[in-house]
C-alpha atoms as a printed R data frame, in Angstrom:
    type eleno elety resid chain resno       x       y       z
1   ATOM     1    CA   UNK     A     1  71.530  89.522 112.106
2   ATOM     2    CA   UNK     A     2  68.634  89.205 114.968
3   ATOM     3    CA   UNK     A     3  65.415  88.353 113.429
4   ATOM     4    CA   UNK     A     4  62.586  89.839 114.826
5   ATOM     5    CA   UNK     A     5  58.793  88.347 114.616
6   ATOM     6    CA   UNK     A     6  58.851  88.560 110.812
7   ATOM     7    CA   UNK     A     7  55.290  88.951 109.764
8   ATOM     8    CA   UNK     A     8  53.766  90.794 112.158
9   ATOM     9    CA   UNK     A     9  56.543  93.094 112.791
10  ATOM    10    CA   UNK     A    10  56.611  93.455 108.779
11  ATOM    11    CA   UNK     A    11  53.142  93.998 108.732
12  ATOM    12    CA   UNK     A    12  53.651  97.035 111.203
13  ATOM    13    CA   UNK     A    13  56.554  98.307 108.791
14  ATOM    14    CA   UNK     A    14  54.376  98.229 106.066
15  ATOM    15    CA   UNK     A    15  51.763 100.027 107.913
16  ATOM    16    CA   UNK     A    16  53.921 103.349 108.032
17  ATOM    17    CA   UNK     A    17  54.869 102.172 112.002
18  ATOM    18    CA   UNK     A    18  57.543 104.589 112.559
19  ATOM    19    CA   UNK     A    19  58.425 103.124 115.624
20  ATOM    20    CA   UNK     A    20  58.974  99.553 114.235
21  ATOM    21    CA   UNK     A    21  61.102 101.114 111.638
22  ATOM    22    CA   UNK     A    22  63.030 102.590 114.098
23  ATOM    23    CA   UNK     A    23  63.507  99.875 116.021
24  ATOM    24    CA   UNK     A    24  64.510  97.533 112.286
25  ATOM    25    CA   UNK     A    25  67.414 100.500 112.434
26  ATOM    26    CA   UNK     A    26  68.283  99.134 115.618
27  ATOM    27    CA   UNK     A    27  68.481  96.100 115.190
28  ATOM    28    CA   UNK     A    28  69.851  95.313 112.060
29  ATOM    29    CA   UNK     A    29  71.936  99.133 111.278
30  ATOM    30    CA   UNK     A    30  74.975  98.179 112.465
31  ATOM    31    CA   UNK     A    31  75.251  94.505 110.531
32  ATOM    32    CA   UNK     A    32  74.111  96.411 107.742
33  ATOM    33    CA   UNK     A    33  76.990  99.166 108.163
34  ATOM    34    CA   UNK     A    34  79.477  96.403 108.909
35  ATOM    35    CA   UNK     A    35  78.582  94.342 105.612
36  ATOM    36    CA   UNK     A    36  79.480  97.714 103.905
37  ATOM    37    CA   UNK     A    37  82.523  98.292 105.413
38  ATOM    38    CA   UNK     A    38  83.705  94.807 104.325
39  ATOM    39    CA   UNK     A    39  82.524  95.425 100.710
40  ATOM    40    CA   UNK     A    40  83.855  99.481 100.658
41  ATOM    41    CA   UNK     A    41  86.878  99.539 102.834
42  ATOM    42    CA   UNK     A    42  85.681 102.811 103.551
43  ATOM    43    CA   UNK     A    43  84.038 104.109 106.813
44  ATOM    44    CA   UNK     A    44  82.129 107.378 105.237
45  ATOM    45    CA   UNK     A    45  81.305 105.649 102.184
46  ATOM    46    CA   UNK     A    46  80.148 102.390 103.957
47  ATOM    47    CA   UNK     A    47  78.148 105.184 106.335
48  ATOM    48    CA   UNK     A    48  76.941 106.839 102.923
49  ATOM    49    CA   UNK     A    49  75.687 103.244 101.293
50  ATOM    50    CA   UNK     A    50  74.002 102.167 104.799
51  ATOM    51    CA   UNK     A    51  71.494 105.183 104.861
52  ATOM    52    CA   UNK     A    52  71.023 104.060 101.052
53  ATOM    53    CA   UNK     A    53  70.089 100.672 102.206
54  ATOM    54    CA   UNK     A    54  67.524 101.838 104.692
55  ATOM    55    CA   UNK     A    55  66.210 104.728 102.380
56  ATOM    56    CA   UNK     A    56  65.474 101.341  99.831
57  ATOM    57    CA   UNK     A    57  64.329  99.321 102.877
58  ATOM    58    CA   UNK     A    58  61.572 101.922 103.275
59  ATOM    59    CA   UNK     A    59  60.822 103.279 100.109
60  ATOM    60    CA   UNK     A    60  60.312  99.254  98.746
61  ATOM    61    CA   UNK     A    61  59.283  97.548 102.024
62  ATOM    62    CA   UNK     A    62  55.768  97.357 101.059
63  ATOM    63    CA   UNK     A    63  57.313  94.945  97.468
64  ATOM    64    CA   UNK     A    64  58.363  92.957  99.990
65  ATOM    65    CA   UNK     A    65  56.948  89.770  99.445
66  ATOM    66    CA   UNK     A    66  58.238  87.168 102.469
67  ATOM    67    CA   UNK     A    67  59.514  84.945 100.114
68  ATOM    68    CA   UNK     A    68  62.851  85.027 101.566
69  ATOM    69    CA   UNK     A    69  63.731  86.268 105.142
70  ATOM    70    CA   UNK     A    70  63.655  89.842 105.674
71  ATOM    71    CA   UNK     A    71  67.332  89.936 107.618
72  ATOM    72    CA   UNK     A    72  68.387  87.911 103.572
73  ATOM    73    CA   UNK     A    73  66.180  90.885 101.798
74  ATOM    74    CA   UNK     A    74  67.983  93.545 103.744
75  ATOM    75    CA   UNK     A    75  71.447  91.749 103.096
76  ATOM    76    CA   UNK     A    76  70.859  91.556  99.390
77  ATOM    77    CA   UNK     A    77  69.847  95.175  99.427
78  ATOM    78    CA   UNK     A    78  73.403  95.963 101.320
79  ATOM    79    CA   UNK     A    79  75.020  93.713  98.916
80  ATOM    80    CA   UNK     A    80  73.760  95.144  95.849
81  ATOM    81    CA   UNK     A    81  74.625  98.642  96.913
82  ATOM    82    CA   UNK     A    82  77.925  98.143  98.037
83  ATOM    83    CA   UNK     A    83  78.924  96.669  94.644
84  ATOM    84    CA   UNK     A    84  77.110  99.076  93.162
85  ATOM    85    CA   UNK     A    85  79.235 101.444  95.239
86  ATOM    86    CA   UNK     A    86  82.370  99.735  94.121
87  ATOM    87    CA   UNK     A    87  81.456  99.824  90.265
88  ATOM    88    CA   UNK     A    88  80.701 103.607  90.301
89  ATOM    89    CA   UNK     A    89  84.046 104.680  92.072
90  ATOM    90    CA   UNK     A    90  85.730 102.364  89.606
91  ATOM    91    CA   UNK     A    91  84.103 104.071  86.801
92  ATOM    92    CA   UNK     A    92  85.535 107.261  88.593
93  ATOM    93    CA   UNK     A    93  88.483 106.285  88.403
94  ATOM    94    CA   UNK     A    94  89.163 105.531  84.991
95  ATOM    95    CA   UNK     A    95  87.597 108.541  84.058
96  ATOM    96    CA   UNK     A    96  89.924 110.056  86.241
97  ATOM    97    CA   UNK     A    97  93.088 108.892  84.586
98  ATOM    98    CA   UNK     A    98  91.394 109.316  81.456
99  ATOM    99    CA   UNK     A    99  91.272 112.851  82.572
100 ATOM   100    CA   UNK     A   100  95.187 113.048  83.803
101 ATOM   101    CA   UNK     A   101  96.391 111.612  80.482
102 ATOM   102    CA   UNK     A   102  95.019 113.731  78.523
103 ATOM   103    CA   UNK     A   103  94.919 116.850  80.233
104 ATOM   104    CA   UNK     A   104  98.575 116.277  81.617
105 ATOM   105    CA   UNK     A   105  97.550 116.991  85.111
106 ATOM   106    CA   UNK     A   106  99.846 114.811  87.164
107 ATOM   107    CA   UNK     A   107 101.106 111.435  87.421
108 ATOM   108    CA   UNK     A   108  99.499 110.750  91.152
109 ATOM   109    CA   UNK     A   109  96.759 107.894  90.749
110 ATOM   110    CA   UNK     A   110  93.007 109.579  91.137
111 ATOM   111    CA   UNK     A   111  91.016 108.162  93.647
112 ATOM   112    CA   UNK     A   112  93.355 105.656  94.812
113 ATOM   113    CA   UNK     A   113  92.589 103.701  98.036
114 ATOM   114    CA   UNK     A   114  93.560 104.545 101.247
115 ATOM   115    CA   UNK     A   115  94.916 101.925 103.116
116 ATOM   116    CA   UNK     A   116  92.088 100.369 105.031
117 ATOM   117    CA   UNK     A   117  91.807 100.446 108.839
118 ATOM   118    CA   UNK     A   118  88.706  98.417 109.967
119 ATOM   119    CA   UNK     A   119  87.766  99.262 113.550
120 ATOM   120    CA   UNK     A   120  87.575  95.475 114.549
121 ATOM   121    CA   UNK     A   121  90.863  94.375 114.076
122 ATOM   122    CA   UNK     A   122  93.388  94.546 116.545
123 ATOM   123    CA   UNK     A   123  96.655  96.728 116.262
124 ATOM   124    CA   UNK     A   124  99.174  93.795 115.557
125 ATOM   125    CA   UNK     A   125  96.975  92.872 112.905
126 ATOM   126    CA   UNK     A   126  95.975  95.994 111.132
127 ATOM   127    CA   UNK     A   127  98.755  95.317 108.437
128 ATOM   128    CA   UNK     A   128  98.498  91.600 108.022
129 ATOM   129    CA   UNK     A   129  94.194  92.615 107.906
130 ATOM   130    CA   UNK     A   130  94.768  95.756 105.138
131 ATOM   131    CA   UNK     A   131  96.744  92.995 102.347
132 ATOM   132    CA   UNK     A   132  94.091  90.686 103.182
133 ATOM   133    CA   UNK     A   133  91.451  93.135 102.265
134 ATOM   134    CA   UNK     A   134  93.380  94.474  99.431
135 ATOM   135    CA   UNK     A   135  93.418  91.027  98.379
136 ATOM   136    CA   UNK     A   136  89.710  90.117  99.101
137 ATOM   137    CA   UNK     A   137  89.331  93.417  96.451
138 ATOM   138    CA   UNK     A   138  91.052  92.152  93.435
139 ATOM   139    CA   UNK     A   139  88.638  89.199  93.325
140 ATOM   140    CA   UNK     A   140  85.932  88.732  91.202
141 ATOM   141    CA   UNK     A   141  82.658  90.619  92.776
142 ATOM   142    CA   UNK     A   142  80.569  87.131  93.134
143 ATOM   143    CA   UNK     A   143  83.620  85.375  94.566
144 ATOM   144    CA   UNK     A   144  84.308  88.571  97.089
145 ATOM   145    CA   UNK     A   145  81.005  88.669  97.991
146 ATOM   146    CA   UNK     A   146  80.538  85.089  98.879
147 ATOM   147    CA   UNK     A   147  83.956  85.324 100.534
148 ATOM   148    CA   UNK     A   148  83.188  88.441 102.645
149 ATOM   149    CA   UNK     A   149  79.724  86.964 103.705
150 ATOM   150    CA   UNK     A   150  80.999  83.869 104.494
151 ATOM   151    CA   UNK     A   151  84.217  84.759 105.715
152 ATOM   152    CA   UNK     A   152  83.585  87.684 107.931
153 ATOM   153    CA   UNK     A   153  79.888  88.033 108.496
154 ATOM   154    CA   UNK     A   154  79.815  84.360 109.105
155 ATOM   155    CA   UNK     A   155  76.629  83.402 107.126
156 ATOM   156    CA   UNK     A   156  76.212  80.252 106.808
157 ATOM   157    CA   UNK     A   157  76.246  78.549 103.037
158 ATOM   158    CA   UNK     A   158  72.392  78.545 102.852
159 ATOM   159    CA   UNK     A   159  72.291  82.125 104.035
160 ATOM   160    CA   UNK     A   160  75.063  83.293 101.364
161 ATOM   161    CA   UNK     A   161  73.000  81.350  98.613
162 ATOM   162    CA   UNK     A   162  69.865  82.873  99.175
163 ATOM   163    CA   UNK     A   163  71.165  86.571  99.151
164 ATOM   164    CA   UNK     A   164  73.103  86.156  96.319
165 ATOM   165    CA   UNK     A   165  69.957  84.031  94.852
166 ATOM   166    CA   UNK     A   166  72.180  81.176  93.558
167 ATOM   167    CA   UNK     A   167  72.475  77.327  94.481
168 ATOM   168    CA   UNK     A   168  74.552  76.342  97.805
169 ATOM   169    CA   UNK     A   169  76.826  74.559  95.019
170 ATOM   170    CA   UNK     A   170  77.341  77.400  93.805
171 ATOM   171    CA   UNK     A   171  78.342  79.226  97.196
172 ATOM   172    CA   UNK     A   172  80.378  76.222  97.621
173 ATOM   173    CA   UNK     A   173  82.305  76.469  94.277
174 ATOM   174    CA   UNK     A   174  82.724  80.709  94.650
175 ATOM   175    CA   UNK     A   175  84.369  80.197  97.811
176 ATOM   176    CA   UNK     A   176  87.057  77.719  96.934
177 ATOM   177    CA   UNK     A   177  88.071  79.754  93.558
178 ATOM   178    CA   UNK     A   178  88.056  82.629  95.934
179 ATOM   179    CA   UNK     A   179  90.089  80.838  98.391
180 ATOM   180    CA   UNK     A   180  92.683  79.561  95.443
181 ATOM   181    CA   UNK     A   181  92.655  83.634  93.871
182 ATOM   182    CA   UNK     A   182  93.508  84.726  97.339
183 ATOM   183    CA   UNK     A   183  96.762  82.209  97.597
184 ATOM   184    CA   UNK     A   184  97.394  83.615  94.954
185 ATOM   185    CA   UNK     A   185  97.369  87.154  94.842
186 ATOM   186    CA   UNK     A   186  98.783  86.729  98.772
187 ATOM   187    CA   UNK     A   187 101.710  84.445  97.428
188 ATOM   188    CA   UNK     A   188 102.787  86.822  94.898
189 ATOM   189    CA   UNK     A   189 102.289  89.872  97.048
190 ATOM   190    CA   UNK     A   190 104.464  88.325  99.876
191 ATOM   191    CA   UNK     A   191 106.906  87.146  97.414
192 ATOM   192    CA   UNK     A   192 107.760  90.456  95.626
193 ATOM   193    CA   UNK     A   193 107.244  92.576  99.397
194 ATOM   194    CA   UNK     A   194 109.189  89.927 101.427
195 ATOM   195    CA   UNK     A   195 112.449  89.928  99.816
């Protein structure tokens, strides 16, 4: 994300500025949207979750403290919600087949995922890119969201640690048991698919 003069352009924020919060829209909106793409696979939910994370951005902005970087606040906030996102639809879910097994309805999954089709991957890769995200979803949700923020938003290891408010270690030691799930889950997939 672009940083903008932090304080004064926070200050202005917290004023009630509509301007400068239109212009924090258009500057960080689109990482924003993109982080919750990664996290929901899901273009109208990751659309959904984004106004969510600017709605929180404005109703909390005056909390905001500066003790971290307001491009890591906003981050966290995207994080947060996109998990939050995740847990809820899971929750769904199971209610949903809950629901089918004891009603009787049918025996199609509720809910189930669409295959995902991100808009920046090329053609030849759109398969090879929807296991890998599959994959990336069967992790653990600190280990996916280390992965996803280090991975494909390309934070670096400090950045990662201080939205997800744990040690760089600990970044460190996510992202290589999120590495060795991946093998993993990718090894068995290909071995059962490729036959």
């Amino acid at each position: 994300m672009q940083d903008i003069n932090e304080p004064n352009f926070i200050k202005q924020i917290q004023a009630g500025d509509e301007d400068s919060f239109r212009r924090l829209l258009e500057v960080y909106g689109k990482t924003v949207y993109n982080t919750c793409l990664n996290f929901l696979q899901s273009a109208p939910d990751a659309e959904d979750i984004t106004q969510e994370v600017f709605l929180s951005v404005h109703l909390s902005i005056q909390n905001f403290k500066n003790d971290s970087k307001l491009t890591t606040w906003i981050y966290r906030i995207a994080v947060t919600k996109s998990l939050d996102a995740i847990r809820m639809k899971k929750r769904k879910k199971r209610f949903g087949l809950m629901r089918a097994m004891f009603e009787d309805l049918n025996n199609e999954p509720i809910f189930d995922k669409p295959n995902f089709d991100h808009p920046g991957i090329l053609l030849e890769n759109k398969e090879r890119a929807s296991i890998l995200f599959k994959a990336i979803d069967k992790l653990p949700e600190n280990q996916r969201a280390a992965f996803l923020l280090n991975k494909i938003e390309q934070l670096s290891y400090n950045e990662v640690a201080a939205i997800l408010q744990v040690s760089i270690s600990a970044v460190e030691s996510l992202l290589f048991r999120a590495k060795q799930n991946l093998q993993k889950i990718l090894a068995n997939y290909y071995e059962q698919n490729e036959k």
